[in-house]
KOLBA-798670 format. One record per residue (C-alpha): z, y, x; residue number from 1. Coordinates in nm, 3 decimals. Layout:
N
NODE;Z;Y;X;NUM
...
! end
This chain:
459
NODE;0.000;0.000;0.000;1
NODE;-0.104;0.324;0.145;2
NODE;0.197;0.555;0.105;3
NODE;0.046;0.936;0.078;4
NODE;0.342;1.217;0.173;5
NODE;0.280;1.554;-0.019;6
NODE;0.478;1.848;0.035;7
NODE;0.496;2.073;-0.257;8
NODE;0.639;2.431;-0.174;9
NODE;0.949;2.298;0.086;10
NODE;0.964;1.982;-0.135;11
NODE;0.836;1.598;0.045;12
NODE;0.708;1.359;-0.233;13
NODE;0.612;1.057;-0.161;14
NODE;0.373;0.852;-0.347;15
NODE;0.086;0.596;-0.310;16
NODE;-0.292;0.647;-0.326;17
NODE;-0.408;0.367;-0.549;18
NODE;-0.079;0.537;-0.815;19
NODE;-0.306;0.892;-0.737;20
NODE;-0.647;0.718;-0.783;21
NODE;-0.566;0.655;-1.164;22
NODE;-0.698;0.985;-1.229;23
NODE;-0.965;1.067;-0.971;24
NODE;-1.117;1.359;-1.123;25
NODE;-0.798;1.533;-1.010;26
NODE;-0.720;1.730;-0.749;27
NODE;-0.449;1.495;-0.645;28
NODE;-0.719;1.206;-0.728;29
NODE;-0.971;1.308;-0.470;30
NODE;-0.775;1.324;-0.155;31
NODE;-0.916;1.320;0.161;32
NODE;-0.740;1.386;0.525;33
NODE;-1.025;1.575;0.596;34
NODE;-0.917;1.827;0.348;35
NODE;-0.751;2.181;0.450;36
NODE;-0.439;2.108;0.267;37
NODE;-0.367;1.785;0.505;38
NODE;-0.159;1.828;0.811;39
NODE;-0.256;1.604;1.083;40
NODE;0.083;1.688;1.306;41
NODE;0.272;1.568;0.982;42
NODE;0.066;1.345;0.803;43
NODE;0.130;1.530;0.462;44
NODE;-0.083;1.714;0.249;45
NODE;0.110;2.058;0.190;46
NODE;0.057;2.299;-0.121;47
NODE;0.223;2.606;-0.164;48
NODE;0.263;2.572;-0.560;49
NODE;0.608;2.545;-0.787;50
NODE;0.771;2.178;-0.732;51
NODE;0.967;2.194;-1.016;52
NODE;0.650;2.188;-1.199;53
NODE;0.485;1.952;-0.967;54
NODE;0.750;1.630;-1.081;55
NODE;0.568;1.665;-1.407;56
NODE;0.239;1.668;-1.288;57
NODE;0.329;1.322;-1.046;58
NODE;0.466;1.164;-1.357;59
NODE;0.123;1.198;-1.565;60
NODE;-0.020;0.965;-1.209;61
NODE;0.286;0.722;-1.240;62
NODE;0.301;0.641;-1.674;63
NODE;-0.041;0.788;-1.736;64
NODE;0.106;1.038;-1.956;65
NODE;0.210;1.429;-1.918;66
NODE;0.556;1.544;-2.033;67
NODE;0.614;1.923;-1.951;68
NODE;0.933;2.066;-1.873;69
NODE;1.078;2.176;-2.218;70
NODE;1.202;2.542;-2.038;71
NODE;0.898;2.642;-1.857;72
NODE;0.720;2.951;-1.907;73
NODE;0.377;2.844;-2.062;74
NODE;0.120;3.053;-1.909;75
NODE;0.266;2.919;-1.570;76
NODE;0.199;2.580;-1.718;77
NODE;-0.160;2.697;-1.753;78
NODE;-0.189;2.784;-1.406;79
NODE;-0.047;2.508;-1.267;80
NODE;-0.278;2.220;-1.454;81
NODE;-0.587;2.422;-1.374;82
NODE;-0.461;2.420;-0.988;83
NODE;-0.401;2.009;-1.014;84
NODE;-0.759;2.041;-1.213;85
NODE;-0.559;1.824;-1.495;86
NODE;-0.707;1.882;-1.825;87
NODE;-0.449;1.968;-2.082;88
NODE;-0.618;1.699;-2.316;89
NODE;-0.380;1.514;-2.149;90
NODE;-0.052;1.643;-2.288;91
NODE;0.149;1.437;-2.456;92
NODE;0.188;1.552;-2.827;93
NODE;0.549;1.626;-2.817;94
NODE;0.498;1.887;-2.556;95
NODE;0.177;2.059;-2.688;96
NODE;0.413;2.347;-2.852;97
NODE;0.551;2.397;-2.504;98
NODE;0.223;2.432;-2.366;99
NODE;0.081;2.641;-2.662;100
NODE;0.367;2.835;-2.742;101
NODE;0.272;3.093;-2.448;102
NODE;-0.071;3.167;-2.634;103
NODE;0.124;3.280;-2.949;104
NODE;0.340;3.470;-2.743;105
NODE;0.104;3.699;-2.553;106
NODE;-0.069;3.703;-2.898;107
NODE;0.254;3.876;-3.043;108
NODE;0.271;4.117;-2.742;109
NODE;-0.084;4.218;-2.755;110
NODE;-0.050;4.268;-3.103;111
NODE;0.287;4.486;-3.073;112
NODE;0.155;4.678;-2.770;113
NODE;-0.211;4.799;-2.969;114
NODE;0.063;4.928;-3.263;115
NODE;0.273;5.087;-3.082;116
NODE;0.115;5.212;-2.740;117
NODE;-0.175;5.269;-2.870;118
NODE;-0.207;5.678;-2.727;119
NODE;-0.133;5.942;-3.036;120
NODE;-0.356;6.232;-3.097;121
NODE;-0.248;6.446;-2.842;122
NODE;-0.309;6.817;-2.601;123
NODE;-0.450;6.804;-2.288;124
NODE;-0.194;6.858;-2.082;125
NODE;-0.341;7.057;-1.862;126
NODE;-0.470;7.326;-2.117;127
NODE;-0.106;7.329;-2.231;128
NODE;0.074;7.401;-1.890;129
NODE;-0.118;7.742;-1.823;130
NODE;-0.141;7.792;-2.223;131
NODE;0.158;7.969;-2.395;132
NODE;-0.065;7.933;-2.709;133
NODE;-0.143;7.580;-2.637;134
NODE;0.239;7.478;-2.560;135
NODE;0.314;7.661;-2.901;136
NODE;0.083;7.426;-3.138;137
NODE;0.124;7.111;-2.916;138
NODE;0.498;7.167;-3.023;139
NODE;0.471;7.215;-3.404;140
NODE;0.158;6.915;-3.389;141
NODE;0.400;6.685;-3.246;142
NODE;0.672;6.784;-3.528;143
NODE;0.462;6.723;-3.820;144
NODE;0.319;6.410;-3.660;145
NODE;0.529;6.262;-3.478;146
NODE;0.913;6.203;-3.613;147
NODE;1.015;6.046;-3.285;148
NODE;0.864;6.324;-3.054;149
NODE;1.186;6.523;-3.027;150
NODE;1.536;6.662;-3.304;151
NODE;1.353;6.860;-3.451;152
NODE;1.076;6.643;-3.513;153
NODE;1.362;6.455;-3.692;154
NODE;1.489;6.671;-3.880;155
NODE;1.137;6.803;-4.042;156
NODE;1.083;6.424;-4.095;157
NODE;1.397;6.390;-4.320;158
NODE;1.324;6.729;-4.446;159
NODE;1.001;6.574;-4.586;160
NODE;1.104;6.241;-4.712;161
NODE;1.342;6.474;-4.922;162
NODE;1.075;6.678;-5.115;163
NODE;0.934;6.335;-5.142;164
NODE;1.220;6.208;-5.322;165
NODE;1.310;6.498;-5.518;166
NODE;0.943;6.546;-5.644;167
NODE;0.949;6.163;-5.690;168
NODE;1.306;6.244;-5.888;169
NODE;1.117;6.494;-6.124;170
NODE;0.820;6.309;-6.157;171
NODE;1.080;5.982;-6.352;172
NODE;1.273;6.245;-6.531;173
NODE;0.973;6.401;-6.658;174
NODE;0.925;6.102;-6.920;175
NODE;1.290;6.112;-7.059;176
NODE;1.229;6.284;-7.429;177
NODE;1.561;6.498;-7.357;178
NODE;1.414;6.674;-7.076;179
NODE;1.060;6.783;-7.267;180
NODE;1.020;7.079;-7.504;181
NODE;0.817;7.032;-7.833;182
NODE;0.524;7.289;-7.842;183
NODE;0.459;7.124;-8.157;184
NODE;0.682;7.002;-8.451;185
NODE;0.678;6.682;-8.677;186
NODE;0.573;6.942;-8.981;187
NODE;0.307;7.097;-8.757;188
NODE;0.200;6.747;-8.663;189
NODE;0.195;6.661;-8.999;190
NODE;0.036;6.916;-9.142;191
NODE;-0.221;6.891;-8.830;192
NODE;-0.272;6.515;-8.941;193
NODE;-0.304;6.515;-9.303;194
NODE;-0.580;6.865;-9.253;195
NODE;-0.987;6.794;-9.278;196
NODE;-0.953;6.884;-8.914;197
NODE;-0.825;6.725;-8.636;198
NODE;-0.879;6.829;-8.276;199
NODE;-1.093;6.611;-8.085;200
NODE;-0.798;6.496;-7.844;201
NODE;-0.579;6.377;-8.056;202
NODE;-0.820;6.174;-8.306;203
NODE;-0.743;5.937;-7.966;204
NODE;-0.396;5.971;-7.991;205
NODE;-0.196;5.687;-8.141;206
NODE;0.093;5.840;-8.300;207
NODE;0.265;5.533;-8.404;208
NODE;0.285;5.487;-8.048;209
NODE;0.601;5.681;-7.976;210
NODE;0.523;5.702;-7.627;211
NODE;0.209;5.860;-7.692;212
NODE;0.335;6.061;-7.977;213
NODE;0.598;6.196;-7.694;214
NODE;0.305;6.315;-7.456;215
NODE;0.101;6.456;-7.718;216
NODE;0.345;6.681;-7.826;217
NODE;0.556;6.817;-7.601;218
NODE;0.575;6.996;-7.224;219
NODE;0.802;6.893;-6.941;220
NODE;1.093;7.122;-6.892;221
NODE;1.046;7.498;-6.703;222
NODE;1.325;7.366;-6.467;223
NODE;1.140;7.072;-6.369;224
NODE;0.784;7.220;-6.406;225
NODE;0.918;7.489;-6.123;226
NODE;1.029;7.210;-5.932;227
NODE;0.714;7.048;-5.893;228
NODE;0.494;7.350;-5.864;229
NODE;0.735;7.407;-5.564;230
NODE;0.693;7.087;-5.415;231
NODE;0.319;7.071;-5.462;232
NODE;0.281;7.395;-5.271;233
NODE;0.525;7.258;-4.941;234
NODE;0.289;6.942;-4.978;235
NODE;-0.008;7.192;-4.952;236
NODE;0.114;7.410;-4.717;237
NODE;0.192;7.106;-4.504;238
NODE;-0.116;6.981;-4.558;239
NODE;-0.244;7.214;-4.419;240
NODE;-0.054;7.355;-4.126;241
NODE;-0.108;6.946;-4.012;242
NODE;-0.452;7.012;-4.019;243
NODE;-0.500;7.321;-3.845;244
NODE;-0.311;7.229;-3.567;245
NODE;-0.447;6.897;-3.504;246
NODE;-0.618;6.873;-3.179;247
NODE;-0.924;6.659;-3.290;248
NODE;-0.975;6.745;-3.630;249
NODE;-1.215;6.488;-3.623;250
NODE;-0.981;6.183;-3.630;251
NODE;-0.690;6.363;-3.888;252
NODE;-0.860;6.198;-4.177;253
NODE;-0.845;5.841;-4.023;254
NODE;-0.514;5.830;-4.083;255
NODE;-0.448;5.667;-4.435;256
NODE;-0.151;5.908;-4.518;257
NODE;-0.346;6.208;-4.411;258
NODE;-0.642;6.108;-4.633;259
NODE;-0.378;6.068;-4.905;260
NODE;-0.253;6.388;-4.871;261
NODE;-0.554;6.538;-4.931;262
NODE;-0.588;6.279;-5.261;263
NODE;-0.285;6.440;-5.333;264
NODE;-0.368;6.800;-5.245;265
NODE;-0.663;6.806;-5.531;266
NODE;-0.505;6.592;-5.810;267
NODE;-0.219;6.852;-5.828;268
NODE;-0.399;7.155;-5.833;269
NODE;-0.624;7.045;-6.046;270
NODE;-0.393;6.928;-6.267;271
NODE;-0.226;7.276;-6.221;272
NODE;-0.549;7.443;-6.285;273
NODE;-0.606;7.258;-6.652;274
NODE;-0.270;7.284;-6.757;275
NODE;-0.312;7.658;-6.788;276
NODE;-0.600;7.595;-7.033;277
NODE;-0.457;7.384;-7.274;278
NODE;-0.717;7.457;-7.481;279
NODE;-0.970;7.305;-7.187;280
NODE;-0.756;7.026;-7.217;281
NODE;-0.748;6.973;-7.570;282
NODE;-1.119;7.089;-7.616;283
NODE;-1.286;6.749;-7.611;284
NODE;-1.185;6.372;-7.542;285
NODE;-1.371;6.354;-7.212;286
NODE;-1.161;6.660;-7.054;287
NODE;-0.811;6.488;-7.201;288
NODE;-0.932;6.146;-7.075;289
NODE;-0.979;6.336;-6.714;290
NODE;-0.636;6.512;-6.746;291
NODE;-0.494;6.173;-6.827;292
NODE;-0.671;6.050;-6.548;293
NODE;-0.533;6.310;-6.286;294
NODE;-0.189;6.338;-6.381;295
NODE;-0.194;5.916;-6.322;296
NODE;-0.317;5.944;-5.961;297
NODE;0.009;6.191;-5.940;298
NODE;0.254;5.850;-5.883;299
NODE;0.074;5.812;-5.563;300
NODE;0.276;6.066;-5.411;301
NODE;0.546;5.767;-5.385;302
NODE;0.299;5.637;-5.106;303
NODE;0.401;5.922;-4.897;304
NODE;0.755;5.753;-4.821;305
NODE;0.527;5.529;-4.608;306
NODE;0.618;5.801;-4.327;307
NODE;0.911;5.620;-4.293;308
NODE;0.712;5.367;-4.074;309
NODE;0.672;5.609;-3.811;310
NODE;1.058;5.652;-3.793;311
NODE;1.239;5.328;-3.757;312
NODE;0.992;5.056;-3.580;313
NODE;1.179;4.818;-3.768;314
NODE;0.946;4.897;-4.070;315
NODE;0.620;4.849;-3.918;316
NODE;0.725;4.502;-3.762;317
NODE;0.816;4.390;-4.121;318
NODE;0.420;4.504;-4.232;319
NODE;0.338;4.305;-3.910;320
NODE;0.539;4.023;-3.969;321
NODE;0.366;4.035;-4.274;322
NODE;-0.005;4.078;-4.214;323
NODE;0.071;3.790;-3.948;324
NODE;0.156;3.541;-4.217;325
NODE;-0.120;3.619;-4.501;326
NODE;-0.349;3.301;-4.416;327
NODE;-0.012;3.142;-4.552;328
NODE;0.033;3.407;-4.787;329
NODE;-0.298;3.368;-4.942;330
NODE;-0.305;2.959;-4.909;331
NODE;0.056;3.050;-5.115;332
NODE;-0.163;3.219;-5.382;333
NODE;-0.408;2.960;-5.427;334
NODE;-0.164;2.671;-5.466;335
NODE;0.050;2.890;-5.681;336
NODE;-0.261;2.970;-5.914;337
NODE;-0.372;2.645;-5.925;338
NODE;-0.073;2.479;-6.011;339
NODE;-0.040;2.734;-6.309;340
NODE;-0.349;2.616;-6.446;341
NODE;-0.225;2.324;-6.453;342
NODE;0.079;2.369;-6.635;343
NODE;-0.103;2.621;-6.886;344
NODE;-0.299;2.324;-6.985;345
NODE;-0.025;2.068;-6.972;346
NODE;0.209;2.290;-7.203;347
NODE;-0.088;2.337;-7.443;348
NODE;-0.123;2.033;-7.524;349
NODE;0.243;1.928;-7.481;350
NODE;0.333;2.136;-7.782;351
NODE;-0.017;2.112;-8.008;352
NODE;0.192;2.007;-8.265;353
NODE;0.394;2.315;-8.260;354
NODE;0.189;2.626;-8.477;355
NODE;0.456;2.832;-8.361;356
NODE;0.408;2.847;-7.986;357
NODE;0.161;2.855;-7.744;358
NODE;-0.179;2.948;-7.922;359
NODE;-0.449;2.895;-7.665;360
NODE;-0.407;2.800;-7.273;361
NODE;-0.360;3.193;-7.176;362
NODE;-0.063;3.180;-7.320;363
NODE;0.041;2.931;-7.136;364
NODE;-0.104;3.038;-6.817;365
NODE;0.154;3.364;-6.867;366
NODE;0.428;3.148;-6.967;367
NODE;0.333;2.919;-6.619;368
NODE;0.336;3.225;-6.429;369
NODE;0.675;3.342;-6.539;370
NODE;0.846;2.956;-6.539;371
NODE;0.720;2.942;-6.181;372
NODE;0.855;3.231;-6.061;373
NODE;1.192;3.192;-6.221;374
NODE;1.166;3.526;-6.432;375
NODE;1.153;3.367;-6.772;376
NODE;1.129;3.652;-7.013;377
NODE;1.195;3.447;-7.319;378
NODE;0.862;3.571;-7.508;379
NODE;0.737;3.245;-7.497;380
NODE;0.858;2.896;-7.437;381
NODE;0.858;2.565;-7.565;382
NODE;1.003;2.323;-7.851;383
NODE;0.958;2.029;-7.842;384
NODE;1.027;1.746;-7.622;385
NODE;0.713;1.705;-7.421;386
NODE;0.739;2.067;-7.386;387
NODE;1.094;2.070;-7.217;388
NODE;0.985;1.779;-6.965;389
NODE;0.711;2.032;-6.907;390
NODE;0.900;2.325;-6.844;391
NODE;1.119;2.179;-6.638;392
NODE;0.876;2.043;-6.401;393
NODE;0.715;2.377;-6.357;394
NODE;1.005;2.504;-6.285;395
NODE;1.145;2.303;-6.033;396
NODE;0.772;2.312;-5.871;397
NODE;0.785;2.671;-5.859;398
NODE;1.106;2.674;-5.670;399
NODE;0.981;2.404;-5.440;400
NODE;0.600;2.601;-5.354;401
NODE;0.758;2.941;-5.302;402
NODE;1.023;2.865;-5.143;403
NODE;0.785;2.758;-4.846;404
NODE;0.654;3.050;-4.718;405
NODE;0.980;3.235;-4.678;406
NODE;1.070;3.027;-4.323;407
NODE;0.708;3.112;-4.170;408
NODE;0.747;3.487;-4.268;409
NODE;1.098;3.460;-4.124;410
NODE;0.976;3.330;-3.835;411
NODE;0.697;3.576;-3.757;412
NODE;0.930;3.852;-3.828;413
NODE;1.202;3.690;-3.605;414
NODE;0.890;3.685;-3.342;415
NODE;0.756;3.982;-3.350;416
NODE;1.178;4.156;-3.413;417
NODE;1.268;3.990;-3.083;418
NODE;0.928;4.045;-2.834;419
NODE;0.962;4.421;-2.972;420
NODE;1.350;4.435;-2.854;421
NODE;1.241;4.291;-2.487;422
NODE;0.964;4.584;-2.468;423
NODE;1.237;4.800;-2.566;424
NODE;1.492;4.729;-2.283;425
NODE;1.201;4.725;-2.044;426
NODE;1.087;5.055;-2.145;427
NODE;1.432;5.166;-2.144;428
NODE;1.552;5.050;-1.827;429
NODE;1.216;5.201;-1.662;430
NODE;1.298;5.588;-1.781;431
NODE;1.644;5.524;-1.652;432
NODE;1.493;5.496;-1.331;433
NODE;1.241;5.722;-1.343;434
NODE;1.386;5.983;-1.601;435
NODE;1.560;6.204;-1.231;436
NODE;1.199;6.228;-1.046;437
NODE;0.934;6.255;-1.322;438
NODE;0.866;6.561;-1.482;439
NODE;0.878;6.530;-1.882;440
NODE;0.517;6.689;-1.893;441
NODE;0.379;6.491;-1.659;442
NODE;0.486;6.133;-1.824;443
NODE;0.205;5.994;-1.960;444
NODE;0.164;5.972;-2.425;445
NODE;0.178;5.599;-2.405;446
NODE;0.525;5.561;-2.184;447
NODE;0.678;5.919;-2.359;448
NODE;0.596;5.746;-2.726;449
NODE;0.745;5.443;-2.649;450
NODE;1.070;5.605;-2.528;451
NODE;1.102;5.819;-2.792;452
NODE;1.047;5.525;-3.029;453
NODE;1.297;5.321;-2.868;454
NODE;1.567;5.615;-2.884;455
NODE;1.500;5.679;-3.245;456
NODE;1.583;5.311;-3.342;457
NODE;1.950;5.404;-3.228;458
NODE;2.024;5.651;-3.502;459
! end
């Protein structure tokens, strides 16, 4: 037996050639003393590589299979088995997640890295240090668009989210019928209803709706009509002071929440605009369908708390966490839909005998969709016996299908929580060291954003 000595990085292992010659495609398989690795003084082939990994890689030559160490780094593992030319078709099945697991890692980092370092829309720096001017709206840009940029950028940031939930505030009180004024009475109305003429508008209206009734008749408060004529001018106003000091005016609108400002910006003033004309309003059925129409697209202004994602990073990792899991999310959806189906039709014919419940399959496909969920509203549901065996099927299979999804969403936020907190304490550790020889206008947007980021998670 022809005993072969290999010295791995300081470590001697000793081995035989015909053990070796089980693979021979391998670098370890194709041996030759005539190679540069061999030592003729020594007799031993010596590579400078890891030999912790290297036991691993001897094994796959002495049981003709490839266990990796369960605590080394991945990409390492990578290197290694493309050094040993050792294809990882090799690897055992239990250790395939160690192998992989790197891959989804970088993934994760990569992915966190393009959210969060990608550069914001900044001054050049250069302009601004001989600028007064420049300094001046690179200061108030990076206040209205960046909450983490500095206190004050802070403070306007709360400042905001405040209007946001005051207006929001108004907007919900605005429906309660002891905060609206009557401009017209129930005599008027019926005097108005019972005449040979009937405005346009309201020949629409369904009065025995009293929601509709409510709306038709009567004006929000002056309080709270003040209140959001107030806020809808700030909104304006910020609007656009955001805009005109935006470096690249070209790229504001790419943000979503800048486009749905300006959304925003036209629905209330045009809304303003027609409720000065009532009579514009009133006038025809096209013009109160578009008022109707306008005043909806006012409950987007609930969007705008979205800011808060540029405060606390803990936010946008959820909507990653998310957006990483909605293959599952979606493969969730289908299941889910199809297994309502089913149950529609099972229920339908599990209580045709019934007249009282469950006319036709849609029915049943809301009353699936409700079971499954656990909500169970109590509009419809069955009663008879083959219906309850039904029912409680679907209900324990709802449990059961979403119930799944919750682990691999907790996982990816988990994932993406934790490689976010490492890039954190690197990030923090490096202005520590650099924060006493690098001027503040010199540090590049990338480094300064991520530092500011990682000191407004502390608050």
């Amino acid at each position: 037996m022809d005993i072969i000595t290999i010295n791995v990085g300081g470590t001697i292992f000793e081995t035989s050639k015909t053990t070796l010659q089980r693979f021979p495609n391998t670098k370890l398989g194709q041996l030759q003393e005539t190679d540069e690795s061999y030592n003729k003084k020594k007799e031993q082939y010596f590579f400078d590589r890891n030999p912790q990994y290297f036991n691993s890689i001897l094994d796959l030559y002495r049981t003709g299979s490839l266990h990796l160490p369960e605590v080394a780094c991945g990409a390492s593992l990578k290197e290694e088995l493309e050094f040993w030319n050792v294809s990882n078709d090799i690897i055992s099945d239990c250790c395939l997640q160690t192998y992989f697991k790197h891959g989804n890692t970088i993934e994760v980092i990569n992915d966190i890295k393009k959210k969060f370092e990608s550069p914001w829309i900044d001054y050049d720096e250069t302009r601004c240090e001989n600028s007064t001017w420049c300094r001046v709206r690179r200061k108030v840009w990076l206040v209205m668009d960046q909450p983490t940029s500095s206190t004050l950028a802070k403070v306007y940031t709360l400042l905001f989210l405040s209007v946001v939930l005051i207006s929001s505030i108004t907007f919900c009180f605005g429906t309660l019928e002891s905060l609206r004024v009557k401009f017209v009475t129930e005599a008027q109305l019926s005097r108005i209803l019972n005449s040979s003429y009937i405005p346009p508008a309201w020949r629409t209206v369904n009065f025995n709706n009293p929601k509709e009734k409510l709306y038709a008749t009567s004006k929000i408060l002056p309080a709270l009509y003040y209140i959001e004529l107030i806020s809808g001018t700030f909104f304006s106003l910020e609007l656009v002071l955001h805009f005109a000091f935006c470096p690249r005016k070209s790229r504001f609108f790419r943000s979503a929440l800048n486009v749905l400002d300006l959304v925003l910006f036209v629905d209330i003033w045009v809304s303003f605009g027609m409720e000065q004309h009532g009579d514009v309003i009133f006038g025809s059925v096209s013009t109160t369908y578009l008022y109707i129409a306008v005043k909806s697209l006012t409950i987007l202004r609930l969007f705008r708390f979205f800011r808060l994602v540029k405060l606390y990073t803990g936010l946008r990792i959820l909507f990653m966490a998310l957006y990483a899991s909605l293959r599952e999310l979606v493969l969730l959806l289908i299941v889910f839909l199809i297994s309502c189906l089913f149950f529609a039709s099972f229920i339908f014919y599990a209580e045709f005998h019934e007249s009282t419940t469950f006319p036709n399959m849609l029915i049943g496909l809301w009353w699936a969709i409700v079971t499954m969920t656990t909500l169970g509203y109590g509009d419809h549901y069955p009663k008879s016996p083959p219906g309850y065996v039904v029912g409680t099927i679907c209900s324990i299979c709802g449990i059961l299908i979403l119930a799944m999804p919750i682990a691999i969403v907790a996982n990816n936020f988990n994932n993406y929580y934790m490689r976010n907190k490492e890039r954190e304490q690197l990030i923090n550790e490096n202005i520590l060291k650099s924060r006493s020889s690098v001027s503040p206008m010199i540090v590049k947007p990338v480094f300064q954003k991520d530092v500011e980021i990682c000191n407004s998670k502390s608050m």
